[in-house]
C-alpha positions as CSV (number, residue, x, y, z in Angstrom):
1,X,0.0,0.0,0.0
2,X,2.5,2.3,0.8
3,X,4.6,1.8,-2.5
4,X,0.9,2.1,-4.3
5,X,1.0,5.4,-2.5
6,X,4.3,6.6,-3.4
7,X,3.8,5.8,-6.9
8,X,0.5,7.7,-7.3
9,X,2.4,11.0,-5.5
10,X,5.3,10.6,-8.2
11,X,2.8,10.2,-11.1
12,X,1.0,13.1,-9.7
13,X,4.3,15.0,-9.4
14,X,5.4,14.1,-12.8
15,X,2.1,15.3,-14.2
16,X,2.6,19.2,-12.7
17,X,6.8,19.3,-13.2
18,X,7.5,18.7,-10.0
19,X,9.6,15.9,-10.0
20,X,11.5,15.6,-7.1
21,X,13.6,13.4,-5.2
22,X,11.0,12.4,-2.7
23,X,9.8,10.2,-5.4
24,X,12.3,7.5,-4.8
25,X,11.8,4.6,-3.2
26,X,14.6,3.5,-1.0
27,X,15.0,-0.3,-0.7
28,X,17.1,-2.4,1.8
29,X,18.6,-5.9,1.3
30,X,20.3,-8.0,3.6
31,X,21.6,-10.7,3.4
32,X,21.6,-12.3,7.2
33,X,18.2,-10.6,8.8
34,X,16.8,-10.3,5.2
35,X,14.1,-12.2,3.9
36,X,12.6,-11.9,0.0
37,X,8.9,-12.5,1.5
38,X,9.6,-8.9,3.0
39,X,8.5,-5.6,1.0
40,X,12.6,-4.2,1.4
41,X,11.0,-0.7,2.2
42,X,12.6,-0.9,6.0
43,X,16.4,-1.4,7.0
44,X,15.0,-4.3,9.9
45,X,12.5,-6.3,10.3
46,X,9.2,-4.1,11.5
47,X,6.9,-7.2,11.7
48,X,4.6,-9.1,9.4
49,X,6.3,-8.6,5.8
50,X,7.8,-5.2,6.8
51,X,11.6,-5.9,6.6
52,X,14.4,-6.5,4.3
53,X,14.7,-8.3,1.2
54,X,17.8,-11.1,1.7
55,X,18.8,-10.6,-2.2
56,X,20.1,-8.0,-4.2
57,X,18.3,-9.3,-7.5
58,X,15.2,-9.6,-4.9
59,X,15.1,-5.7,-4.9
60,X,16.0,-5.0,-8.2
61,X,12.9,-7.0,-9.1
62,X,10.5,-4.8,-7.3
63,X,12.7,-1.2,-8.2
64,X,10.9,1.2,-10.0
65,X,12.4,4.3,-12.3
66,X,14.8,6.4,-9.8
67,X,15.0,4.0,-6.8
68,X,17.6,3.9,-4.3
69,X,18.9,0.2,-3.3
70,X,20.8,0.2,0.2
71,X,23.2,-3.1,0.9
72,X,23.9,-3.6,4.3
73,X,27.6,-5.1,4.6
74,X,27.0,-7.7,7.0
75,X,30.4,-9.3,6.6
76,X,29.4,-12.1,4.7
77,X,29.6,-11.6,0.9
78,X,26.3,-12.1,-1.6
79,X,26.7,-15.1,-3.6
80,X,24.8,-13.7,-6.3
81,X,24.8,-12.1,-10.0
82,X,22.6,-9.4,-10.3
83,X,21.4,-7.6,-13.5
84,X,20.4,-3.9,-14.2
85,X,18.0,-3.6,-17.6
86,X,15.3,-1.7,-19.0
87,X,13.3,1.3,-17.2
88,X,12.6,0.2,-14.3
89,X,16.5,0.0,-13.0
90,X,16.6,3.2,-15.2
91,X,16.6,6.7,-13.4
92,X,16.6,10.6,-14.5
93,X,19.1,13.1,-14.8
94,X,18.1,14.5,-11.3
95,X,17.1,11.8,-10.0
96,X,19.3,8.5,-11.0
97,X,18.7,4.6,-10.0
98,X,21.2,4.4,-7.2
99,X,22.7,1.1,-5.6
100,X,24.7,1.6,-2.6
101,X,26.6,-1.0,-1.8
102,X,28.4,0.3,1.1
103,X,31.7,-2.1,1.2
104,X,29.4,-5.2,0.4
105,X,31.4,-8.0,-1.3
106,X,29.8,-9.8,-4.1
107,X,31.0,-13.1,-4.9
108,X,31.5,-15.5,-7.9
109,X,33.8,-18.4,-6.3
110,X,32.5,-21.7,-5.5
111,X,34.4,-24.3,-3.4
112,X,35.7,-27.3,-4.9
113,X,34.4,-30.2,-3.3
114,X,37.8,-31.9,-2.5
115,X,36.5,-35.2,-3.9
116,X,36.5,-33.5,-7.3
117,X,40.4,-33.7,-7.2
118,X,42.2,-36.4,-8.9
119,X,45.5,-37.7,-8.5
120,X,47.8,-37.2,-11.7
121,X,51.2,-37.8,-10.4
122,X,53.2,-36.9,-7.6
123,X,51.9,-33.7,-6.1
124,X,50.1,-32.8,-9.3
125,X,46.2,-32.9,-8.8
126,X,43.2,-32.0,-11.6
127,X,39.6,-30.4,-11.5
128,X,37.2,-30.2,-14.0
129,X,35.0,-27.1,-13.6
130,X,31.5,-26.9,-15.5
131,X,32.9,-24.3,-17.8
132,X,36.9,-24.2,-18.9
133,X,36.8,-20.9,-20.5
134,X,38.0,-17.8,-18.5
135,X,38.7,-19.4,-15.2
136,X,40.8,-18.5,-11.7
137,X,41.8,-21.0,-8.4
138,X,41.5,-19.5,-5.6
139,X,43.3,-20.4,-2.2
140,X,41.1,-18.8,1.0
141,X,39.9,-16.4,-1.6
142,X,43.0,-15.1,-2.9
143,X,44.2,-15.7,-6.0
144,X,46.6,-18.9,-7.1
145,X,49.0,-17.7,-9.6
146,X,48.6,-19.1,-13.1
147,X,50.5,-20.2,-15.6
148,X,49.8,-20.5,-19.2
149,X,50.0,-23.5,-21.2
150,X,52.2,-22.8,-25.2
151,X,49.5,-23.2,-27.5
152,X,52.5,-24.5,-29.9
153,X,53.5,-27.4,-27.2
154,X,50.2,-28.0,-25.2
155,X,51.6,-30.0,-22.3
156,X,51.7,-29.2,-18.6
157,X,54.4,-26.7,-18.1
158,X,56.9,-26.4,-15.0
159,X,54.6,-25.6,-12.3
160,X,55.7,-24.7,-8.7
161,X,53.4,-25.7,-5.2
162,X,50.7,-23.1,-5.9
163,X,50.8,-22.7,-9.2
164,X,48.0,-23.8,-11.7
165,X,47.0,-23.9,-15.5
166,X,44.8,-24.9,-17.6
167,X,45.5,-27.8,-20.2
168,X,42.1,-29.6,-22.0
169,X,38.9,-29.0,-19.9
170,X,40.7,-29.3,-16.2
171,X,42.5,-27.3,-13.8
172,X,45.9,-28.8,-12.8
173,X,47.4,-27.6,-9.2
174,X,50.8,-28.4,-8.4
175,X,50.1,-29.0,-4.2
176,X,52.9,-28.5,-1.6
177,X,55.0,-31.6,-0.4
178,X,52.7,-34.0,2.2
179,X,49.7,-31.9,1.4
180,X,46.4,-32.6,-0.5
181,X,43.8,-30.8,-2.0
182,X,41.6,-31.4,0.9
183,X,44.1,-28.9,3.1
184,X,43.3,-25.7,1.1
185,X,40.3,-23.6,0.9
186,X,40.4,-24.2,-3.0
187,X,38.0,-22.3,-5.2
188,X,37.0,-21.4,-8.3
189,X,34.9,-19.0,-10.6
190,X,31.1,-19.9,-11.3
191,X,28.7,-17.6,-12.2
192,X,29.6,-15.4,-15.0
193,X,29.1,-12.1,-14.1
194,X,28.8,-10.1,-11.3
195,X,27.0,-7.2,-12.2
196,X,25.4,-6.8,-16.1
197,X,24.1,-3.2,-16.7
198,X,21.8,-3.4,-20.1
199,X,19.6,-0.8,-21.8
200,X,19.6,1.7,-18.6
201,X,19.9,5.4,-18.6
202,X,21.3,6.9,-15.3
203,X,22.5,4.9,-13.2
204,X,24.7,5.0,-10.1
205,X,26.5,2.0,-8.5
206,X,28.9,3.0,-5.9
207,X,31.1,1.3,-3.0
208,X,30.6,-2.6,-4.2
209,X,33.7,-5.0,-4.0
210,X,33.0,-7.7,-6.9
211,X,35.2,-10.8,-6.8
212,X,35.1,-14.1,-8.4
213,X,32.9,-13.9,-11.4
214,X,33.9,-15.9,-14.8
215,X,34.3,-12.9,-17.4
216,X,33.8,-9.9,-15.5
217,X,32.9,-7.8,-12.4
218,X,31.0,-5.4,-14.2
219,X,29.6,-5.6,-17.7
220,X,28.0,-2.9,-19.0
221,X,26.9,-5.0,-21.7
222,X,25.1,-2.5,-24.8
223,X,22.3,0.4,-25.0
224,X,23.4,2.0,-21.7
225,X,24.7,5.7,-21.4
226,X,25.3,8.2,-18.0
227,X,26.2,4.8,-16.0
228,X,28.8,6.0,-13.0
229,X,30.5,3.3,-11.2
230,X,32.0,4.6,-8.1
231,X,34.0,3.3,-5.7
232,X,34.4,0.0,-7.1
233,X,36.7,-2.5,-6.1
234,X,36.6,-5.1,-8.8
235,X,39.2,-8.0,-8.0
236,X,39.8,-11.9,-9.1
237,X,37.5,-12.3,-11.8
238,X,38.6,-14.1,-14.6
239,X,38.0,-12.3,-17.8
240,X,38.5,-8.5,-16.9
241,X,37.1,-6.0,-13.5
242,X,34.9,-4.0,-15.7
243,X,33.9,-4.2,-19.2
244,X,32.1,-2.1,-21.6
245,X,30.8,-3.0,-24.9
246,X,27.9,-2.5,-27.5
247,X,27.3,1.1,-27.4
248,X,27.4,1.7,-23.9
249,X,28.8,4.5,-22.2
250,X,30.3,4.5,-18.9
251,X,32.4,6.6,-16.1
252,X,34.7,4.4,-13.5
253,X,36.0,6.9,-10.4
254,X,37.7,6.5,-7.8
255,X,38.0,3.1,-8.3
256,X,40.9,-0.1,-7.6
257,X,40.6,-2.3,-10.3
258,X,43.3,-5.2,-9.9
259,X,44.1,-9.2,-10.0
260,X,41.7,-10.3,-12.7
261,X,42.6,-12.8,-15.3
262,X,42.9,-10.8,-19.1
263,X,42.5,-7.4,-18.6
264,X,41.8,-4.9,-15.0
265,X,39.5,-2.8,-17.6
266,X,38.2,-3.3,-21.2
267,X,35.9,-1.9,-24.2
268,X,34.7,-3.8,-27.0
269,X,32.4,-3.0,-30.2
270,X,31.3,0.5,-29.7
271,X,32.0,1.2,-26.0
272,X,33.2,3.6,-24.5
273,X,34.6,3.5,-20.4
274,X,35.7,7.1,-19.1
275,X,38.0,6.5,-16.0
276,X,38.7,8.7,-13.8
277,X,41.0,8.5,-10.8
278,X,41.2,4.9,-10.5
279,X,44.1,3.0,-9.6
280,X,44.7,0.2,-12.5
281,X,47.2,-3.0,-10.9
282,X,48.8,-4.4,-13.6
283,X,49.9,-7.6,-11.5
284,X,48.1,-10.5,-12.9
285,X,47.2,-9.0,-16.1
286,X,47.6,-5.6,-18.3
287,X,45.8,-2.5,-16.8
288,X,43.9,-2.3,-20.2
289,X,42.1,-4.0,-23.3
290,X,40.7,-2.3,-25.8
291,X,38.7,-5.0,-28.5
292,X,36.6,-2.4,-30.3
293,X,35.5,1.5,-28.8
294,X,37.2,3.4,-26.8
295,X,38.7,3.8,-23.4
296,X,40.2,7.2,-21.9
297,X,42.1,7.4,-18.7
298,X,41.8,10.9,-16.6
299,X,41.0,12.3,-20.0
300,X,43.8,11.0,-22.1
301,X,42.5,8.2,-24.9
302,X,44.7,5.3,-24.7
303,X,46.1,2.8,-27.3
304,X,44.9,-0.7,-28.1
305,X,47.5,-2.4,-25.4
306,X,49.4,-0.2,-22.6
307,X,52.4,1.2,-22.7
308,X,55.8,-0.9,-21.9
């Protein structure tokens, strides 16, 4: 009822000019008191279905135009993909479609059931994930370092305890001496992407940490323009942190993009990815891709690869 309410005040509101921002909803999700049953329009539960929701994608569902979603960092990260798209996760110039993640960690990994593991020889143990393609091993949640197979000599190179790669469709780890898979906290990647942006018009997604995902933290994937990512800390996914592509544009500030798998930031097709004091770690991978559009750094375009 009270959304209903809200609603008929903006529509009203719209109708004279006065759009304003107490049109936005604000909606809460949390992920340890949270429930989806509840209506997310209260940071703790008020009784009966007053409360809020446990999933992110849970209040992107119910969002309208110019909402506000509020993640509570409870410490324990959201195991969960969650997609922007269309009008309703869309916003106004004066009034944008704002997620505040507020530290929140959003997570890709899986663990690897240690049963998965088979012996190859002597310390040298394999996995075989659901998907092959744009993968990372994670040790406690850290990334393993990997090492890349010749494609001219396809055989498993020289690894040291710690060290992985990827040869056919498995993982092989090379384990310490007298240890087993079963001692590590071994993950991997699973779900695909942390956070796909598609076909919205100002947007705001600020203080998120997104780890883990398969291609990318943050894919602002086509037909999207004034998206700001702020405060972002995208780290350990497997393709790049942040990707834009189709004919998207998008702003990254005040950001710390680093250990992902291909590329800490990339454009493709038509994109185009403004960033803007952001600190780039080239440590696993370049600081940069571009595959298509274009991608400026504190308003200097750059080149297809970095710079020596």
């Amino acid at each position: 009822m009270l959304r209903y309410i809200l609603t008929s005040i903006c529509l009203l509101l719209f109708a004279l000019g006065g759009l304003d921002a107490v049109c936005a909803t604000t909606l809460y999700v949390d992920n340890m008191r949270g429930d989806d049953r509840f209506d997310g329009l209260s940071e703790r539960n008020a009784g009966g279905a007053q409360g809020p929701v446990r999933t992110i994608d849970r209040a992107l569902r119910i969002a309208s135009h110019g909402d506000r979603v509020v993640i509570a960092n409870t410490g324990e990260p959201y195991r969960e993909s969650i997609s922007l798209y269309g009008n309703r996760n869309s916003g106004h110039p004066e009034l944008p479609f704002l997620i505040e993640g507020n530290g929140a960690i959003l997570d890709g990994a899986a663990p690897i059931d240690h049963r998965a593991w088979r012996h190859v020889r002597g310390n040298l143990f394999r996995f075989r994930p659901t998907a092959i393609s744009y993968q990372q091993l994670y040790s406690d949640g850290v990334p393993l370092e990997k090492i890349d197979v010749d494609p001219a000599r396809p055989l498993i190179p020289q690894l040291k305890p710690g060290q992985w790669c990827v040869l056919g469709d498995h993982i092989y780890l090379l384990v310490d001496d007298g240890r087993l898979p079963i001692d590590y906290a071994l993950s991997h990647t699973a779900r695909q992407t942390g956070v796909t942006i598609y076909s919205v018009r100002n947007v705001i997604v600020t203080d998120l940490v997104v780890q883990g995902f398969r291609l990318d933290g943050v894919n602002v994937h086509d037909l999207s323009r004034d998206v700001l990512l702020s405060g972002i800390t995208a780290r350990g996914n497997a393709r790049s942190g942040v990707s834009v592509g189709g004919s998207s544009h998008a702003r990254l500030a005040g950001s710390v993009i680093g250990d992902n798998g291909a590329a800490q930031v990339r454009t493709e097709e038509y994109g185009l990815l403004e960033v803007i004091e952001t600190e780039l770690i080239d440590n696993t991978a370049p600081k940069w891709r571009v595959d298509g559009g274009r991608l400026i750094i504190d308003d200097k375009p750059v080149s297809p690869a970095p710079s020596p």
